[in-house]
C-alpha positions as CSV (number, residue, x, y, z in Angstrom):
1,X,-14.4,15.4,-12.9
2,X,-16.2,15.0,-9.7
3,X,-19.2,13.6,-11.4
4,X,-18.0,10.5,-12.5
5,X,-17.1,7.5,-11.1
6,X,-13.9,5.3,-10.4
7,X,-14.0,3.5,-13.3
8,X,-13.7,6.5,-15.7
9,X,-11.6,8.7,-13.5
10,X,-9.1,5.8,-13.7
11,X,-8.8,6.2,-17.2
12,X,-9.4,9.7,-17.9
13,X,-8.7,12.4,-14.5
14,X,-5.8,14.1,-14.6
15,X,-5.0,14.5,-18.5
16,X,-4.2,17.7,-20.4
17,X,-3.4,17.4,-23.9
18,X,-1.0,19.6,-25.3
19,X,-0.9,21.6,-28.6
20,X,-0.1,17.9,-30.1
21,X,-3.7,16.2,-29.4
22,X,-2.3,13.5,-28.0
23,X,-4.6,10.9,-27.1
24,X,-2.3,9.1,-24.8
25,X,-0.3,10.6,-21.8
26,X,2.9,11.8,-23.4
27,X,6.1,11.2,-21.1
28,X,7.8,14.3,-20.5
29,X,11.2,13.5,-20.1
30,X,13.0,16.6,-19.4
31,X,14.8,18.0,-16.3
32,X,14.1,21.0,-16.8
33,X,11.8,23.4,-18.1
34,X,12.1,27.0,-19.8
35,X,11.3,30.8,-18.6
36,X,9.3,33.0,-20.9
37,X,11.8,35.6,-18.9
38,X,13.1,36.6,-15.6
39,X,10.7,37.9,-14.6
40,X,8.3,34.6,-15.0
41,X,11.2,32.4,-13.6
42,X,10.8,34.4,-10.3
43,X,7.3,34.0,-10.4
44,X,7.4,30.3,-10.7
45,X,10.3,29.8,-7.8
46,X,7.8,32.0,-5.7
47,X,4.8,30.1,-5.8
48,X,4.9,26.7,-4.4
49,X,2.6,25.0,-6.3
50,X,3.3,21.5,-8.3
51,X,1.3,22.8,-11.2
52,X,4.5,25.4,-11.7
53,X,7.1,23.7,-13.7
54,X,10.9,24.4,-12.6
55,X,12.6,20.9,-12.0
56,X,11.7,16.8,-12.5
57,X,13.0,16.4,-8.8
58,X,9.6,17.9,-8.0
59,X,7.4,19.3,-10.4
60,X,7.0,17.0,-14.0
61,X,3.3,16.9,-16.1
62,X,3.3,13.0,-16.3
63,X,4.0,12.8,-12.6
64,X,1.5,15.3,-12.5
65,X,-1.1,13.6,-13.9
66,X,-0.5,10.5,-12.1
67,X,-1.1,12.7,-9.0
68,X,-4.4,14.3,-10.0
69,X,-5.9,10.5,-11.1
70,X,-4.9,9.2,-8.1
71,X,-6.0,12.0,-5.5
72,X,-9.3,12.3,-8.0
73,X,-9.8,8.0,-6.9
74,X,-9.2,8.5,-3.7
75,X,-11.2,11.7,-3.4
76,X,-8.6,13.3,-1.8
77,X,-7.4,17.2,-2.6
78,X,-3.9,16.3,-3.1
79,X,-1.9,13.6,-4.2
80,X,2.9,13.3,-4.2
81,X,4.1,11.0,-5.8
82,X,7.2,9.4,-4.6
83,X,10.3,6.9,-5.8
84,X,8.7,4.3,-3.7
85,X,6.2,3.2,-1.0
86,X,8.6,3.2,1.7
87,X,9.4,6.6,0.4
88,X,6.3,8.1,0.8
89,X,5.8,6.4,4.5
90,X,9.4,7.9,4.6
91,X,8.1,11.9,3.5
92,X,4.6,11.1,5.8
93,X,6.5,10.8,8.8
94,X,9.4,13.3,8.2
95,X,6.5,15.6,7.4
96,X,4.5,16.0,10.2
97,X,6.1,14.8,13.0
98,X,9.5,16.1,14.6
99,X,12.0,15.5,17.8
100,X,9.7,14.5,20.9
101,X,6.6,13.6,18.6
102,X,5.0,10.1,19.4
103,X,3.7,7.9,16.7
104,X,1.4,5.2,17.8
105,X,1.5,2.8,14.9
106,X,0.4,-0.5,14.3
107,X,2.2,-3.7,15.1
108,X,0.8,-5.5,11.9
109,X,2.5,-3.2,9.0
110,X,5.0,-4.3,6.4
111,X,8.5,-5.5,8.1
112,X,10.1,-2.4,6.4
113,X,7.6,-0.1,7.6
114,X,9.2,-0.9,11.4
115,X,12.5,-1.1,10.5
116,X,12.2,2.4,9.4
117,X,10.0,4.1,12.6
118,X,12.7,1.5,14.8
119,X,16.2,1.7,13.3
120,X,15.4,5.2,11.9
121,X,13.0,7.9,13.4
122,X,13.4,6.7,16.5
123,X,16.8,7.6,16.3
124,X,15.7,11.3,15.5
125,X,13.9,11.3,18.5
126,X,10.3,10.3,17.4
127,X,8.7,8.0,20.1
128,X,7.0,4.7,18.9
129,X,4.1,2.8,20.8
130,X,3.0,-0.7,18.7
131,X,-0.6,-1.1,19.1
132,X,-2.9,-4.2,17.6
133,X,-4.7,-3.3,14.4
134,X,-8.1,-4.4,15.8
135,X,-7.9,-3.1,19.3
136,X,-9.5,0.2,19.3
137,X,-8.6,0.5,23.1
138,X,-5.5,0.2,22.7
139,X,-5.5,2.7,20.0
140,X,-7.2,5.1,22.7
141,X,-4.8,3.9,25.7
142,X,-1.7,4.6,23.8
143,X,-2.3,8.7,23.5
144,X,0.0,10.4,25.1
145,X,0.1,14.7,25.2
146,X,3.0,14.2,22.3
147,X,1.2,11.8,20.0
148,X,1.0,13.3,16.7
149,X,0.3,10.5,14.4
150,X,-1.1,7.0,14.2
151,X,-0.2,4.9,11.1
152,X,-1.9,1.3,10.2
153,X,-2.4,-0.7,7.2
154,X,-6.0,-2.6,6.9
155,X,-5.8,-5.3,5.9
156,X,-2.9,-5.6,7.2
157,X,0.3,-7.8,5.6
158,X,-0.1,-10.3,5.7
159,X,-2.5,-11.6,7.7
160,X,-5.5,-9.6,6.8
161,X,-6.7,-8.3,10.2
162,X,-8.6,-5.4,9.2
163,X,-8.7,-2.2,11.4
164,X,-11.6,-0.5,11.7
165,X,-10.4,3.0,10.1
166,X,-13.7,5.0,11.4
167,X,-13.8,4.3,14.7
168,X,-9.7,4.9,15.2
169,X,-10.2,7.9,13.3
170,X,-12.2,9.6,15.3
171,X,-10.0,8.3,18.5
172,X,-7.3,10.0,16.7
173,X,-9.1,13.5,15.7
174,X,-10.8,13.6,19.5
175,X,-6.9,14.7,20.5
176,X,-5.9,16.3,17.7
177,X,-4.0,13.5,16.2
178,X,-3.7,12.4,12.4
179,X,-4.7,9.3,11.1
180,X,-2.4,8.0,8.0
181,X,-4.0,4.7,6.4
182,X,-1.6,2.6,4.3
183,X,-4.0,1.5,1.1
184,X,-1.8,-0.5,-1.0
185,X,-3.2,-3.9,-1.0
186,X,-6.9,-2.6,-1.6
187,X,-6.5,0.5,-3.6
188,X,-9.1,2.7,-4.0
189,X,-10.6,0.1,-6.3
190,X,-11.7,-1.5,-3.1
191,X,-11.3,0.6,0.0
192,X,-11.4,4.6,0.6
193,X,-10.0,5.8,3.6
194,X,-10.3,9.9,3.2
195,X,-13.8,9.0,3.0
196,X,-13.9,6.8,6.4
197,X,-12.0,9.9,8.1
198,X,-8.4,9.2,7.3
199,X,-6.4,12.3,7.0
200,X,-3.3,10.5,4.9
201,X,-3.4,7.6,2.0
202,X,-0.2,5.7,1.7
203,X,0.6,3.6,-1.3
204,X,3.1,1.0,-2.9
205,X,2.3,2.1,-6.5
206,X,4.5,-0.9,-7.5
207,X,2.1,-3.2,-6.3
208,X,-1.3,-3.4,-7.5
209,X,-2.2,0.1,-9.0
210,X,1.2,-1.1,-11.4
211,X,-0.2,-4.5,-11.3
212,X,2.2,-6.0,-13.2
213,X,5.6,-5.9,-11.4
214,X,7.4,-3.7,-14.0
215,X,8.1,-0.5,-11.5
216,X,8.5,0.8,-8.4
217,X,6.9,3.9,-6.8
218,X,4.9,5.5,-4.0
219,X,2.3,7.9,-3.1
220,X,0.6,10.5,-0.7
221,X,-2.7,11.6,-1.0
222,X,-4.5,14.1,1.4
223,X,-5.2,17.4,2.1
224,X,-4.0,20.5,0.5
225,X,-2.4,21.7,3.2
226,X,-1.0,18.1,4.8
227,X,0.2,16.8,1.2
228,X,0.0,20.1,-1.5
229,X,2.4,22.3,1.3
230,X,4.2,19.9,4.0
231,X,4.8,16.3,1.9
232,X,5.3,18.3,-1.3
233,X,7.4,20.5,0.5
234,X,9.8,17.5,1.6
235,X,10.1,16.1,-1.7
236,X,10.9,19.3,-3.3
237,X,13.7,19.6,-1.1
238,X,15.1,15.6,-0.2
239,X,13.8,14.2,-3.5
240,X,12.9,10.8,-2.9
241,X,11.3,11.5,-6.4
242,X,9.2,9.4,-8.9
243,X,10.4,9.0,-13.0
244,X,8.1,10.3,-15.5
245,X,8.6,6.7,-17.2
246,X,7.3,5.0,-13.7
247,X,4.2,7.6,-14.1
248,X,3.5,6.7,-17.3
249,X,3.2,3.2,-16.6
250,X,1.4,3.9,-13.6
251,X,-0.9,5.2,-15.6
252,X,-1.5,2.8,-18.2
253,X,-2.1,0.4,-14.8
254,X,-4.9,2.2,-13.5
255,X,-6.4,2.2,-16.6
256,X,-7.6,-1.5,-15.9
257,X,-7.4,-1.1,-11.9
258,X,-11.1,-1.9,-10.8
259,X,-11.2,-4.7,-13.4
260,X,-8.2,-6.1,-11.8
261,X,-9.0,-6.0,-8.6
262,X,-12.1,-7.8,-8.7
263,X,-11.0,-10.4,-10.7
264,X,-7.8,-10.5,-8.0
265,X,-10.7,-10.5,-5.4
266,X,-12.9,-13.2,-6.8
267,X,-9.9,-15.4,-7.4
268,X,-8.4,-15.1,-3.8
269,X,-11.5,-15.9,-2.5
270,X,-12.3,-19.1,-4.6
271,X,-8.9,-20.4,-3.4
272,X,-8.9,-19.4,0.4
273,X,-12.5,-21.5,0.7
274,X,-10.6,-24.2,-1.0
275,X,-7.6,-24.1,1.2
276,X,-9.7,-24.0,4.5
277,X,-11.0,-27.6,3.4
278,X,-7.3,-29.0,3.1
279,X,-5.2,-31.3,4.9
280,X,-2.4,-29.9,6.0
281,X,-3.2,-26.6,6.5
282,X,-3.3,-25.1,9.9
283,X,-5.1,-21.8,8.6
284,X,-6.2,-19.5,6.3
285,X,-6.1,-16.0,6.6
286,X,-8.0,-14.1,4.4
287,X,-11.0,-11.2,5.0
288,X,-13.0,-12.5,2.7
289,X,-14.1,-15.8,4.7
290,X,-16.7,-16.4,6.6
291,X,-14.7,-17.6,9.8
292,X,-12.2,-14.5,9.9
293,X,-13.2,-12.7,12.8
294,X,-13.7,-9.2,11.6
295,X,-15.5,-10.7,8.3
296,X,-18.1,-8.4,8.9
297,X,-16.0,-5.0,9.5
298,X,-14.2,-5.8,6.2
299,X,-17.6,-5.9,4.4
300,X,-18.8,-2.8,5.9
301,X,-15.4,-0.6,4.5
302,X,-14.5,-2.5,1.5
303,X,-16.3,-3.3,-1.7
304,X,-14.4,-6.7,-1.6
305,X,-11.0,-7.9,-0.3
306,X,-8.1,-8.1,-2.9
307,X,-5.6,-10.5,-3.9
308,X,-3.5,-11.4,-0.7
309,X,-4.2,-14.4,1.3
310,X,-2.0,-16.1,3.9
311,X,-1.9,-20.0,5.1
312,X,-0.3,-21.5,8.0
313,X,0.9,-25.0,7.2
314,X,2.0,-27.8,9.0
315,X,5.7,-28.5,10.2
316,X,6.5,-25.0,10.8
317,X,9.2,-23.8,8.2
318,X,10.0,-27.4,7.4
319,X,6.5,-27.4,5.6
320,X,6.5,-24.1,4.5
321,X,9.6,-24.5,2.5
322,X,8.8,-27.9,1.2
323,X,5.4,-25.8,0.0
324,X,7.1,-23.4,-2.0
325,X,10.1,-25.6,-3.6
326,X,7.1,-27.9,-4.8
327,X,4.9,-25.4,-6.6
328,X,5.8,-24.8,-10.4
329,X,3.6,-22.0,-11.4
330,X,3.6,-19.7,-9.1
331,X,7.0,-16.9,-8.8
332,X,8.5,-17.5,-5.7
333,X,9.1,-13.4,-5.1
334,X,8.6,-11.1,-2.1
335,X,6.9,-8.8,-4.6
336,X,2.7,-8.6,-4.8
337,X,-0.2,-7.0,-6.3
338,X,1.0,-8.6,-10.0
339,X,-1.1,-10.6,-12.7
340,X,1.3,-13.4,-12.1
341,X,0.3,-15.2,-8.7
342,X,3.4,-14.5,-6.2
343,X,4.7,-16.6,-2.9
344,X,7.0,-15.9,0.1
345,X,7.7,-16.8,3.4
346,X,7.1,-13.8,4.9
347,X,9.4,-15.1,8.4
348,X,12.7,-15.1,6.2
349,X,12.0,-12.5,3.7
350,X,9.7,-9.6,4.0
351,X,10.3,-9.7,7.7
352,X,13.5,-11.0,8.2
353,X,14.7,-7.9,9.0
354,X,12.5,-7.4,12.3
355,X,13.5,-9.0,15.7
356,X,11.9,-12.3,16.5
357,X,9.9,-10.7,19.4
358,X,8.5,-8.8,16.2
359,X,7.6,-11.3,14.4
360,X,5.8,-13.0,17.5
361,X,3.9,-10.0,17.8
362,X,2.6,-9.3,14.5
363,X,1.8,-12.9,14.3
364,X,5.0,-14.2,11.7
365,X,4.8,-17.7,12.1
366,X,7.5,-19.5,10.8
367,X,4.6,-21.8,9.3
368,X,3.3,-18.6,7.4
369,X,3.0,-18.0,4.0
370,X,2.5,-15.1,1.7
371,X,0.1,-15.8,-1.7
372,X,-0.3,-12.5,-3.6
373,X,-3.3,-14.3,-6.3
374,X,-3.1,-13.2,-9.7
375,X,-4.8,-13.6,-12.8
376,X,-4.0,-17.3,-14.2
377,X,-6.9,-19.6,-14.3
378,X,-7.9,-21.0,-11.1
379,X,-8.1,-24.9,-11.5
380,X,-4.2,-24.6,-12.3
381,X,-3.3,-22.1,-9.8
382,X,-5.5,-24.6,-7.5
383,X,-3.0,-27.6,-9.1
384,X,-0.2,-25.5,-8.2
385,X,-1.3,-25.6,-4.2
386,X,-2.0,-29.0,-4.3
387,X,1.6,-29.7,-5.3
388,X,2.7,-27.8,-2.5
389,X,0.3,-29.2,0.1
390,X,1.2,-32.8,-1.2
391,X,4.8,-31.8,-0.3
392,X,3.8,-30.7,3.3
393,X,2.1,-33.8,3.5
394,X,5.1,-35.5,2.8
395,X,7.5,-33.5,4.8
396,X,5.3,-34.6,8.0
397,X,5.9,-38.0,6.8
């Protein structure tokens, strides 16, 4: 389906309708699958391919056509799906790099993402360096003969710095290096990194391409050879493995994808050039602005800039948590990427697990929160933030 465009690969790449006519996805839910003879079951176990049913762990149609929609969006060759996001950054890293590899990563990922490379890999003898998002120096500085991987998320969570994926791609490939691109809070909706030289695509199906909280999942999408052998390969035999259920109702969520995400995008920004104006707010973090200072870079690799904003308010956590206990329509959840309009405080949830010298370096105030913007109307998502300003207003008091 190479002729068509995002909108109708959403809905339609990746289906094969069996001898039923279905007109919608059917959910295979079976384990396992029966030989014609023993012959063809040798066959099957011979070849490697996902297209070659044997077992659900690694080889199931609905997943399957999950995997062709969502390699067809990102215009990748290849697409695993995985039990979660962390378990596909999980298979990424236990998939191409070994004992003695260095992986120069970004310091601005999701709090999880470092726990894993720091409590985790490193422990298996993979070498870490943490470099700024938006320092392509630093990117280039932090090669050393071993590096074998460098892994960022733009824009990053949750502060929406934005790495400019081009230029630290081609940093990466001048040494023989992979580039792996975490696209979970744009999607390919908004932002396609295969096609601004990324070798790997990283998602958090349970956030926006679900886009409405109901499961969890992850994906790879890539190469033949990077994601079809050496990712696939690792699932097949760990199985950090996705339900056909979850498939099917990731499915039915890309279906409305692009619509979503530009109504996420035009809401977001609406309420970040509100918040700017406000009193008791320190700052607004969001791409999409004017006076964020890579404003320009974002509009150069994305076709707008999602859902996620971040504010800094007065009185440190004192106002941040007065913020959140005073809003009343807003879910206060470390989830994202929903219809319903999420908030956190990223300092004591979604990285409470990293070290304080962490959070100081990717930028966790303890004045920071998290707004994942969803689909209610504006004017009484706007209400809901005026509650909570009028509450850090009063906590300075």
């Amino acid at each position: 389906m190479n002729d068509y465009r995002l909108a109708t690969l959403a809905i339609r790449a990746g289906q094969v309708r069996t001898a039923e006519g279905e007109h919608c996805e059917p959910i295979f839910t079976t384990s396992s699958y029966v030989f014609g003879s023993a012959a063809d079951a040798a066959a099957r176990f011979a070849d490697n391919r996902q297209s070659n049913n044997i077992y659900s762990r690694f080889t199931n149609p609905t997943v399957r056509c999950l995997e062709e929609r969502l390699a067809a969006l990102e215009g990748g060759a290849c697409c695993v799906a995985t039990g979660s996001g962390m378990a596909a950054i999980l298979a990424t890293c236990l998939s191409v790099l070994k004992a003695g590899d260095h992986l120069v990563c970004s310091e601005s990922v999701f709090g999880s993402t470092i726990a894993l490379i720091n409590r985790y890999l490193v422990k298996f003898g993979v070498e870490v360096t943490y470099v700024r998002p938006d320092d392509n120096a630093a990117w280039q500085a932090a090669i050393r003969d071993n590096t074998r991987l460098f892994f960022l998320e733009t824009p990053s969570n949750p502060l929406s710095v934005i790495a400019d994926i081009a230029a630290i791609a081609a940093i990466a490939h001048a040494r023989g290096i992979l580039l792996a691109v975490d696209n979970a809070f744009c999607t390919p909706a908004l932002q396609r990194p295969l096609a601004l030289g990324a070798d790997l695509v990283i998602h958090s199906a349970t956030k926006f391409l679900d886009g409405q909280g109901r499961c969890v999942g992850g994906a790879v999408v890539g190469s033949e050879q990077l994601v079809g052998a050496e990712v696939f390969g690792f699932v097949r035999t760990a199985g950090p493995s996705m339900s056909p259920f979850n498939a099917w109702v990731f499915l039915k969520g890309l279906e409305t994808l692009e619509l979503r995400m530009r109504a996420h995008s035009a809401a977001a920004l609406e309420l970040a050039r509100w918040l700017e104006r406000q009193a008791g707010v320190r700052k607004v973090h969001y791409a999409g602005l004017d006076s964020h200072p890579q404003h320009a870079l974002a509009q150069s690799q994305q076709r707008a800039h999602g859902a996620i904003l971040a504010l800094e308010v007065e009185r440190e956590r004192v106002g941040a948590w007065a913020f959140i206990d005073a809003i009343r329509l807003m879910s206060i959840t470390a989830n994202l990427g929903d219809v319903k309009t999420t908030i956190t405080h990223p300092a004591t949830t979604t990285h409470s697990r990293i070290t304080p010298e962490e959070r100081q370096r990717a930028g966790i105030t303890e004045g920071l929160l998290r707004i994942s913007v969803g689909l209610e109307d504006v004017e009484d998502l706007r209400a809901d933030l005026q509650r909570g300003l009028a509450a850090v207003l009063g906590a300075a008091a």
